[in-house]
VOGU-3710 file (C-alpha; in Angstrom, 3 decimals, decimal comma):
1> xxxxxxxxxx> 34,741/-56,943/9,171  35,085/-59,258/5,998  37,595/-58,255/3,714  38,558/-59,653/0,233  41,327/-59,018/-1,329  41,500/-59,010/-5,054  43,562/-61,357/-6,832  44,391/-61,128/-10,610  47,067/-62,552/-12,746  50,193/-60,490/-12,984
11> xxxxxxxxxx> 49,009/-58,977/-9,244  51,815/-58,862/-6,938  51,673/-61,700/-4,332  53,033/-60,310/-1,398  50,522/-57,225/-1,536  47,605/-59,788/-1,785  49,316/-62,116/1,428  51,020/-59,212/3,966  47,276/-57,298/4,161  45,572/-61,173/4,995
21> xxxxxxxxxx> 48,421/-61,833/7,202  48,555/-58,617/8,876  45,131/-58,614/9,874  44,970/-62,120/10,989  47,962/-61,241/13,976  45,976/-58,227/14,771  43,193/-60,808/15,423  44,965/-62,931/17,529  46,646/-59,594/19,147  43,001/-58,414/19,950
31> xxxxxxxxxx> 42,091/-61,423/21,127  44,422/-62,602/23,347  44,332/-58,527/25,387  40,597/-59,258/25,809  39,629/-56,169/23,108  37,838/-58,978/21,196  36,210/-62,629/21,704  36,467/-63,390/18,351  38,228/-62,533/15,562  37,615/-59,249/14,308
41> xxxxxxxxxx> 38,370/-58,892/10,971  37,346/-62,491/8,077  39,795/-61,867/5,120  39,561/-64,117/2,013  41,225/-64,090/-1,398  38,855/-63,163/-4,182  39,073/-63,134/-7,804  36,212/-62,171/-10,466  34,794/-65,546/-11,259  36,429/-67,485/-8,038
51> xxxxxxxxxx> 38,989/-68,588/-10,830  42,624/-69,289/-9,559  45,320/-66,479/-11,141  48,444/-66,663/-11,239  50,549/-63,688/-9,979  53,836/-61,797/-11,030  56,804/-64,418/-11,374  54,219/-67,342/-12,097  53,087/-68,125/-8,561  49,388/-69,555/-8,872
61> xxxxxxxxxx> 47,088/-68,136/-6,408  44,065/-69,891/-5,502  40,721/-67,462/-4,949  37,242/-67,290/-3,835  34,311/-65,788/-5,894  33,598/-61,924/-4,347  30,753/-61,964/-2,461  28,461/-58,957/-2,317  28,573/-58,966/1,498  31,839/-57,717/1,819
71> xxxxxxxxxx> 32,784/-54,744/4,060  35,951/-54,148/2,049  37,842/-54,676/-0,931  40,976/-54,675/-1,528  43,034/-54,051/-4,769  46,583/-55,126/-5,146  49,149/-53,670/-7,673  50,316/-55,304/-10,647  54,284/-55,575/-12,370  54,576/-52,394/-14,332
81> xxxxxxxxxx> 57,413/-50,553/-15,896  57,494/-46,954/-16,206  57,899/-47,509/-20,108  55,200/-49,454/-20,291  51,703/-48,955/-22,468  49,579/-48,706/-19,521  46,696/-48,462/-22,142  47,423/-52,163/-22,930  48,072/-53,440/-19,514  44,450/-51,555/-18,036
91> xxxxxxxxxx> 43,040/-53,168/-21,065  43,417/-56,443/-19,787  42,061/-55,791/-16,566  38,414/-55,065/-17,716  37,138/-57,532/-15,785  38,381/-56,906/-12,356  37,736/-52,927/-13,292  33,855/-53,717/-13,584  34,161/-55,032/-10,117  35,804/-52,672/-8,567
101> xxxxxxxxxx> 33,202/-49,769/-9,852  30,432/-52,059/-8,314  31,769/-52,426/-5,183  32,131/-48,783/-5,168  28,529/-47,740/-6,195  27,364/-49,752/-3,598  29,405/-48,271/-0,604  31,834/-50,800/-0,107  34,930/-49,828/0,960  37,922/-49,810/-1,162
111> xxxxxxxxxx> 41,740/-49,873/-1,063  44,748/-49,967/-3,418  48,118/-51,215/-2,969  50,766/-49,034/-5,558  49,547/-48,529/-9,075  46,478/-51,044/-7,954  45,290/-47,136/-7,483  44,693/-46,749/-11,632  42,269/-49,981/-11,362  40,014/-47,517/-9,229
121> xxxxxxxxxx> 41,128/-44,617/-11,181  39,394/-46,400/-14,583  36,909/-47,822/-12,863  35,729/-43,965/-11,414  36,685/-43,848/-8,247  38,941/-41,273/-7,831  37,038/-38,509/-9,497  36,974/-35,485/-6,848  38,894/-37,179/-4,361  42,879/-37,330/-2,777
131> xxxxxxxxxx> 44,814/-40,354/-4,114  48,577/-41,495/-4,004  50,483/-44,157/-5,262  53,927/-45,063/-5,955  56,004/-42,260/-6,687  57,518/-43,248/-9,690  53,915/-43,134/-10,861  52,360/-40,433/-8,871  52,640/-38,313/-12,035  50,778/-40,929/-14,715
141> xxxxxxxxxx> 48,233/-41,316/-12,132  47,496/-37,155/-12,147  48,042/-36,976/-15,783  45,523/-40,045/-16,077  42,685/-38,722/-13,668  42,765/-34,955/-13,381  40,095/-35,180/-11,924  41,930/-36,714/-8,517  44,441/-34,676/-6,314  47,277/-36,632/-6,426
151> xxxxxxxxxx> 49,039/-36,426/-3,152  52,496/-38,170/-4,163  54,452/-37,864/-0,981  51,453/-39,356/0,949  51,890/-42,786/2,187  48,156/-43,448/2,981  45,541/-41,586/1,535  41,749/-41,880/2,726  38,684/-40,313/0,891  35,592/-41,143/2,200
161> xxxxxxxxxx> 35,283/-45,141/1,601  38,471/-44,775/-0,642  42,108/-45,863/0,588  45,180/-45,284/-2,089  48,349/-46,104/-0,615  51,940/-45,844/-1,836  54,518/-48,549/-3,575  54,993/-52,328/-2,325  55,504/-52,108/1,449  52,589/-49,675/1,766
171> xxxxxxxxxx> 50,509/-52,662/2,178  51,954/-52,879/6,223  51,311/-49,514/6,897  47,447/-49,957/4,943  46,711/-53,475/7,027  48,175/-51,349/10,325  46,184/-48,449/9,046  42,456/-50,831/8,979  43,476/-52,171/12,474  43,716/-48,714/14,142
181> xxxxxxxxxx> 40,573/-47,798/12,676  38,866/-50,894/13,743  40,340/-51,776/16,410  42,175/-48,902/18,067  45,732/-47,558/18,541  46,944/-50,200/21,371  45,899/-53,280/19,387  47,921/-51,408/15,906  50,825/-50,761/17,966  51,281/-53,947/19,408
191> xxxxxxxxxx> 50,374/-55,757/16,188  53,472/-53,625/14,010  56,107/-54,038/17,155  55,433/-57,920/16,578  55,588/-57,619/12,884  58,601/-54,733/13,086  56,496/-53,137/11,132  56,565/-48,952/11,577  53,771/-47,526/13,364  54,279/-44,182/12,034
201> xxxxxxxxxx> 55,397/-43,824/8,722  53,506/-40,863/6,543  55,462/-39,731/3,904  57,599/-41,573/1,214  59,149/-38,622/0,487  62,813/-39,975/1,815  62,338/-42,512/-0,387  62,038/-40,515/-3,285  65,394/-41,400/-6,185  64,701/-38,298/-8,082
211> xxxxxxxxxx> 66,671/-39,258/-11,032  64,195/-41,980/-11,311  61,558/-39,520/-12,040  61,491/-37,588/-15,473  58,968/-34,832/-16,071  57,340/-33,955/-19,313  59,765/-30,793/-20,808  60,197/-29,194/-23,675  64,107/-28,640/-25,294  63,923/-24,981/-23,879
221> xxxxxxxxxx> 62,834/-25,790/-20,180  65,777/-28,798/-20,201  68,383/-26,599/-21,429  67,142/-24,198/-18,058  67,175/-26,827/-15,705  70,701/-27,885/-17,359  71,994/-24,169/-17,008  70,162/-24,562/-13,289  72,621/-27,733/-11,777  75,108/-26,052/-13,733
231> xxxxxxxxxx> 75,197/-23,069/-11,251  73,580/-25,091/-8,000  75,986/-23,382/-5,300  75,119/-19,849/-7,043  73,118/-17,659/-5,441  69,186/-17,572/-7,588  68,737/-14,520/-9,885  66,290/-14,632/-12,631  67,624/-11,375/-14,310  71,222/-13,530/-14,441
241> xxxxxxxxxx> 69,265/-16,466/-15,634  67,361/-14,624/-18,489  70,319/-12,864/-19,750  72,215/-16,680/-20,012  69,675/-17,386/-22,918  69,585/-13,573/-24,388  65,862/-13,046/-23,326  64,100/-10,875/-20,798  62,911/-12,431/-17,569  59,132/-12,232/-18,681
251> xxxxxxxxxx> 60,110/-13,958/-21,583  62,049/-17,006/-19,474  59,316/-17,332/-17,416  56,628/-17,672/-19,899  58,453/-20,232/-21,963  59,698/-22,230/-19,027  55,955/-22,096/-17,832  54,939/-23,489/-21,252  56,849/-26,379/-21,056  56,548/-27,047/-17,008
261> xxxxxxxxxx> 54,222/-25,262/-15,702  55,831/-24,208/-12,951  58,473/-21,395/-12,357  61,964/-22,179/-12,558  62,810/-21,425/-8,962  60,697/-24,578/-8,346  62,670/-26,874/-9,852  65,979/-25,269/-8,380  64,611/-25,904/-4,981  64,088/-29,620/-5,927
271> xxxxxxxxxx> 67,140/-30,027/-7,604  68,926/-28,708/-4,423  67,153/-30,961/-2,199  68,009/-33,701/-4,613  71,647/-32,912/-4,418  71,396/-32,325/-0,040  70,220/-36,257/-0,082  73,118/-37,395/-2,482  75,852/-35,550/0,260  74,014/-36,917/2,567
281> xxxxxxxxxx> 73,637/-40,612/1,913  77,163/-40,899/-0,687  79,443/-39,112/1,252  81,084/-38,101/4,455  80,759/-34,247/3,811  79,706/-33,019/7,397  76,155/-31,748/7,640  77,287/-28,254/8,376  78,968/-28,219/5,400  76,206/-29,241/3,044
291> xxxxxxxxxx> 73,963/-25,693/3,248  76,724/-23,813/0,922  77,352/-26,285/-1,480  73,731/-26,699/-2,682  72,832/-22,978/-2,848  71,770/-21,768/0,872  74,078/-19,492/2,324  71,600/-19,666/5,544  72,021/-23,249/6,934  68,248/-22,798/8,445
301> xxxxxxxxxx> 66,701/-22,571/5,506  68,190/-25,503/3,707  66,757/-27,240/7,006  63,431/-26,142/6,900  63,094/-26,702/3,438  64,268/-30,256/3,293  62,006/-31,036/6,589  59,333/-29,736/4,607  59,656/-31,662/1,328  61,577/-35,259/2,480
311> xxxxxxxxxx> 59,414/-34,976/5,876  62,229/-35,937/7,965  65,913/-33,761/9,388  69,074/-33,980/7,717  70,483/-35,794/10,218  68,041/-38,247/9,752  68,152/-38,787/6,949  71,927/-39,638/6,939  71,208/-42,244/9,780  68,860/-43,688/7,655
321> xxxx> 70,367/-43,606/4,366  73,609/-43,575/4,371  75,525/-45,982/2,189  78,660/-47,674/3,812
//
């Protein structure tokens, strides 16, 4: 399988180096348990005219010219802010864009590293499909290409030839990811217990800092949610809720829908979730304890929720995050 992996200045180093240096253990892993007598996968370095870049932090890179033979390409992110004009920084790109959408009329295979996924988002790519990304971006990426579902807890995403994966790291699990596929499930597990990297990591929704993420709301729907944290422990009762801003509950709902577009009760749930994982990893309130003091009177079904939106237990997620 060649693979070349797209460099471009302001790229992200590691995300071009951990994919090339992934795959070449996995070759010698392969190898060396007889699944292969020679190396499996040929990665090179690639940039739009064969041109050396130089990446984020001024690291010079040096490159190959892409080659039309290629099995694979794949497409790095790039340093970006969430206040920056992403306009201005696609802009530049034009170049490596016009790549990318021939590689993908042609069948090759693609994958993004983080917000590499809006290079294949302006190049076409991920009209009618599932995508992810980072998920501090997740939401400019579905407000960019509406035309993509955007599945923002996802970790690795796979449409057809297209691969999106999430932030930084996600470039283990997409190398691990290529290597099962290719090679099987023995040769990907032994390759991530040498590298320590995690064989089965699906969601990033633990990872999730959800003051970090700010939606798009009007002054009415903030002064909601504000009312909402407010009264967190408090049982949910839109009647109650309506009659704190001197308005039916039809009336609430249509407003708050206006400027969200999604019910209230929606972003309670969140926002109690949000304040389980706080407990959890700031504090030494016992987990028993945490149910009541975010809203649930029934312990289950703070459990089941939080399983079903952070992917992993409460418990869990204490061992893991916990600050000491």
């Amino acid at each position: 399988m060649r693979i070349g992996i797209l460099a471009y200045d302001d790229c992200f180093a590691t995300e071009v180096f951990a994919v090339s240096d992934i795959l070449r253990i996995a070759n010698r892993v392969a190898r060396e348990n007889g699944t292969v007598s020679a190396d499996p996968f040929r990665t090179s370095v690639v940039s739009v005219n064969g041109e050396p870049v130089t990446a984020a932090g001024g690291f010079g890179i040096g490159a190959r010219r892409w080659r039309r033979d290629h099995d694979l390409l794949v497409v790095p992110g790039f340093d970006l802010s969430p206040t920056e004009d992403l306009d201005a920084r696609l802009g530049d790109r034009h170049r490596e864009i016009a790549l990318i959408r021939e590689a993908g009329r042609r069948g090759v295979r693609v994958a993004s590293v983080c917000v590499g996924a809006f290079l294949l988002g302006e190049a076409g790519l991920l009209d009618g499909r599932r995508s992810t990304t980072s998920w501090l971006f997740a939401s400019q990426l579905a407000g960019r290409y509406p035309l993509s579902t955007v599945c923002a807890q996802s970790l690795v995403v796979t449409d057809e030839h297209v691969t999106t994966t999430a932030a930084f790291s996600a470039s283990l699990d997409l190398a691990t990811t290529i290597v099962r596929d290719h090679l099987g499930s023995a040769v990907a597990r032994a390759t991530a217990r040498i590298t320590l990297v995690s064989e089965n990591r699906t969601s990033q929704a633990p990872y999730v800092v959800e003051s970090m993420v700010t939606p798009a709301t009007g002054p009415f729907a903030t002064a909601v949610q504000r009312w909402l944290v407010d009264h967190l422990s408090e049982p949910y009762s839109l009647p109650r809720l309506a009659a704190a801003f001197h308005i039916s509950s039809r009336t609430l709902l249509r407003r708050y829908g206006d400027d969200v577009g999604r019910p209230p009760l929606e972003f309670l749930q969140d926002a109690r979730i949000a304040a389980a994982k706080r407990l959890l990893s700031d504090t030494d309130v016992p987990v028993g304890d945490i149910p009541p003091r975010v809203g649930y009177r029934d312990p289950g079904t703070l459990r089941r929720m939080f399983v079903e939106r952070v992917g992993i237990g409460l418990a869990e997620y204490r061992r893991r995050f916990r600050t000491r």
